[in-house]
Backbone bond lengths (Angstrom), bond angles and torsions (degrees), N, CA, C in turn:
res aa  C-N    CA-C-N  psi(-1)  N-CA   C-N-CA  omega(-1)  CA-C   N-CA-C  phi
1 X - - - 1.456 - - 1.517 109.40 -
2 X 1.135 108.69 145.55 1.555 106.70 171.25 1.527 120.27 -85.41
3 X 1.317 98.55 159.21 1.818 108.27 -157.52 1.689 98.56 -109.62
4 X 1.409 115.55 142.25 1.291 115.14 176.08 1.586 110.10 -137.02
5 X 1.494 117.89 158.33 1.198 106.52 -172.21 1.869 101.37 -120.61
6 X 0.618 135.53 146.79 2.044 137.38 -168.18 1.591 97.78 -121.63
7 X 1.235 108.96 110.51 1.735 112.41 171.09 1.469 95.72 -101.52
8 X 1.697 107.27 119.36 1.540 118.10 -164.30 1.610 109.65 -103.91
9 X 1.507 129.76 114.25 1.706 108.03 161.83 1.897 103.96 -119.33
10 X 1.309 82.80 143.33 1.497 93.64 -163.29 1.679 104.80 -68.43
11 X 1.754 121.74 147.31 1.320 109.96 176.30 2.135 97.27 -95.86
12 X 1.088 97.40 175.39 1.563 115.88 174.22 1.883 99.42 -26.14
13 X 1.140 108.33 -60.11 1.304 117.78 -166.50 1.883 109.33 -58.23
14 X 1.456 112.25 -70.81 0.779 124.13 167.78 1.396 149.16 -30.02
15 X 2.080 105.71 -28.40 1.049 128.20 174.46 1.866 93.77 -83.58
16 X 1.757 116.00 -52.91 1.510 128.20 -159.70 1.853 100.55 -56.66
17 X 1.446 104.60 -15.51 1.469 108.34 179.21 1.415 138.77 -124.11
18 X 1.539 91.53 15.04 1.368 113.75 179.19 1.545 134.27 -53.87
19 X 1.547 96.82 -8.16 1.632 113.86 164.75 1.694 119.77 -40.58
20 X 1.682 82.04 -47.61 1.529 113.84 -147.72 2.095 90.94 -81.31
21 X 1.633 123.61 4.83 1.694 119.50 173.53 1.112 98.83 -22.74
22 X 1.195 125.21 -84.61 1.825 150.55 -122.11 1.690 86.44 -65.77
23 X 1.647 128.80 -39.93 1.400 129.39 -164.69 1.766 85.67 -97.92
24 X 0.868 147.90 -13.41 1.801 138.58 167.84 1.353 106.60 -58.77
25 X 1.505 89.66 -59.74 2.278 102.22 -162.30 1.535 80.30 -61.56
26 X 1.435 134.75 -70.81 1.541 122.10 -145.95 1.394 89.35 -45.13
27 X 1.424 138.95 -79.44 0.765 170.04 -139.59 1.700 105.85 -31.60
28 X 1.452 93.11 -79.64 1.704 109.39 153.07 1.576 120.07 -61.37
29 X 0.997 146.15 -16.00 1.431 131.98 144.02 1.677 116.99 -53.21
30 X 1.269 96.73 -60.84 1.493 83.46 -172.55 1.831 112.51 -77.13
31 X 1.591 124.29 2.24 1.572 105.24 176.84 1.783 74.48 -82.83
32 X 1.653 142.26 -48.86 1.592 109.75 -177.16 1.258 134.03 -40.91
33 X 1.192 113.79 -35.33 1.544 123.79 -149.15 1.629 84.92 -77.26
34 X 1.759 117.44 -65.59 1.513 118.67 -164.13 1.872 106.63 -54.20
35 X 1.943 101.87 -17.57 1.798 100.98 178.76 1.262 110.02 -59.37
36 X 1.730 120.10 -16.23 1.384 108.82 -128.20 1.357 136.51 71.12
37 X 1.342 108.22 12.46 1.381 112.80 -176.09 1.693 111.29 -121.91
38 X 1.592 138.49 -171.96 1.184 131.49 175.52 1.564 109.58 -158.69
39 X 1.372 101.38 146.34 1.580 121.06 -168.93 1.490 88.83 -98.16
40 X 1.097 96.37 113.40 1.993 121.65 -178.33 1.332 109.63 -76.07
41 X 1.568 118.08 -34.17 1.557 116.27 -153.62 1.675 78.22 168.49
42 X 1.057 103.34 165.31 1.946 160.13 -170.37 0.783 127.40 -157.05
43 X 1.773 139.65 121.35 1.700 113.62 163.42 1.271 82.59 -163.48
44 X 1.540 104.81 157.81 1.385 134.63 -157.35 1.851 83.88 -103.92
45 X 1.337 102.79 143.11 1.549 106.89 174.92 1.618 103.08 -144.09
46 X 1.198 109.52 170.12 1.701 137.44 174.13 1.634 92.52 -85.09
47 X 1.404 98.53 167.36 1.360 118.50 161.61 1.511 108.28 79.64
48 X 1.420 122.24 -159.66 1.361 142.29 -173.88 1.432 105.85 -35.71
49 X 1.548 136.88 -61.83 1.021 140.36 169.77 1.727 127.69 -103.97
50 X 1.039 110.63 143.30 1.691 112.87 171.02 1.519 123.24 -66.05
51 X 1.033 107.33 -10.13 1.550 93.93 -176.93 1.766 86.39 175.61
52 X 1.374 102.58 156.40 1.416 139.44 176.62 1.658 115.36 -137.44
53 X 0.996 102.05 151.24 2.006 131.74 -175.41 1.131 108.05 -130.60
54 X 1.490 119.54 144.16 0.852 132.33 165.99 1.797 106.41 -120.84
55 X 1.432 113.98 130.52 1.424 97.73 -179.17 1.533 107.18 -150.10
56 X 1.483 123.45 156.25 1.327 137.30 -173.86 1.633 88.95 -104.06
57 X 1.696 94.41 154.11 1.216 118.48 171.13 1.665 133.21 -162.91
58 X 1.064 125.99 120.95 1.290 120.38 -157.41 1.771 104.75 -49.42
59 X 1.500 115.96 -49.30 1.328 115.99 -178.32 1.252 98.45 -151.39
60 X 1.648 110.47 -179.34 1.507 108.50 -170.12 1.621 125.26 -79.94
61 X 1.330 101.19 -4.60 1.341 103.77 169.60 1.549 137.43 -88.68
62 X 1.557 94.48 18.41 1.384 110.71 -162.92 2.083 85.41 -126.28
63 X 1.006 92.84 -26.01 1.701 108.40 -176.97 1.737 96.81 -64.32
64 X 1.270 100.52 -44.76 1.734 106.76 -161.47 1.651 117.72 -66.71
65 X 1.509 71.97 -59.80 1.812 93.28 176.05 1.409 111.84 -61.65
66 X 1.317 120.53 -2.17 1.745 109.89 167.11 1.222 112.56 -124.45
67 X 1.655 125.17 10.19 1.649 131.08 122.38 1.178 103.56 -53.30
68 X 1.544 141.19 -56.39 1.324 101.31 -156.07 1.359 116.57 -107.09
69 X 1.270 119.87 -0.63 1.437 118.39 142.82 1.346 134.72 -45.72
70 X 1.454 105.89 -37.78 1.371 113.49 165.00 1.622 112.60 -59.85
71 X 1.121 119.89 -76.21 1.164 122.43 166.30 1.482 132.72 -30.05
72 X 1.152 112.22 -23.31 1.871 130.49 177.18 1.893 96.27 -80.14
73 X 1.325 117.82 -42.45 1.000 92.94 175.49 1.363 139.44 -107.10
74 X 1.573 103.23 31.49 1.156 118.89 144.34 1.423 114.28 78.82
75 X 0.999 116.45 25.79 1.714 122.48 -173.72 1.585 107.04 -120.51
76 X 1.435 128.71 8.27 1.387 136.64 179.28 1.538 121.62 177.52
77 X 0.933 145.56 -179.55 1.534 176.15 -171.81 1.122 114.16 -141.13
78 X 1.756 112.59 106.27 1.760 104.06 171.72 1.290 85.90 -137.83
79 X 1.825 86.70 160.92 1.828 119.77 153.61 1.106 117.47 -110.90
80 X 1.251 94.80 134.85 1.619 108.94 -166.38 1.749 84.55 -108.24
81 X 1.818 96.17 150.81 1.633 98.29 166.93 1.929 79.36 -146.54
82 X 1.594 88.37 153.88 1.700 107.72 154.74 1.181 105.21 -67.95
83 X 1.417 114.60 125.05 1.630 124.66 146.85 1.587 128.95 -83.33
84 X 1.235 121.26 136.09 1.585 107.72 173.84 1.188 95.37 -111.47
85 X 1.613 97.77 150.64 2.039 100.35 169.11 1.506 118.75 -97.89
86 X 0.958 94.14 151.31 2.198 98.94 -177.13 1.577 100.69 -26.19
87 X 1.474 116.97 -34.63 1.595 81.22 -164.59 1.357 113.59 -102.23
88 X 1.975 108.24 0.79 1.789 107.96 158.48 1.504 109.69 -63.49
89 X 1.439 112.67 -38.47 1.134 129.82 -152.93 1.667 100.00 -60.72
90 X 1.034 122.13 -37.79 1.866 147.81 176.04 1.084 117.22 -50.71
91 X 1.775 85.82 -64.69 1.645 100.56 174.43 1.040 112.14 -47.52
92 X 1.063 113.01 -55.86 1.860 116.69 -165.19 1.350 117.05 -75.93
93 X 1.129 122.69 -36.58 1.666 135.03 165.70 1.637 101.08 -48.68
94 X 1.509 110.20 -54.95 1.888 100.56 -166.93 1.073 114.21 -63.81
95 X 1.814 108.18 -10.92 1.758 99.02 178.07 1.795 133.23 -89.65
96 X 1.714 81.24 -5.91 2.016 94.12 166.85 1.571 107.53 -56.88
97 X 1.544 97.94 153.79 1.530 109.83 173.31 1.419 106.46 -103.07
């Protein structure tokens, strides 16, 4: 499955209800899990953004649609990027000329 990473900043709402994390992450695990997809990790961070995801996904259209679900409900702003792992990363490197 492919791996994605979500750079999260919280909107007005999102911060005023931040009690309510523990019911977000379930929340987004299980719209992955029913994608076929899986919430790897969560974590609240310092700096530029509030929080980051890590998430699996069968393909990118399953990647998208749970950006913008996220976003529909209105509790943050993320960027999502494709991640490759060291050993796509290999793959794909041994095939330069």
């Amino acid at each position: 499955m492919a791996r994605y990473i979500t750079l999260i900043s919280f909107t007005e709402q999102g911060i005023k209800t931040i009690k309510d994390w523990d019911k977000r992450v379930a929340a987004s695990r299980e719209r992955l899990e029913r994608a076929g997809g899986k919430l790897v990790d969560v974590y609240l961070t310092f700096g530029e953004y509030d929080a980051v995801a890590i998430t699996e996904a069968p393909n990118d259209d399953v990647a998208l649609r749970n950006a913008l679900e996220y976003g529909l409900a209105g509790n943050g702003r993320s960027r999502t990027m494709r991640a490759f792992t060291s050993d796509e990363a290999v793959r794909v490197t041994k095939q330069l000329s």
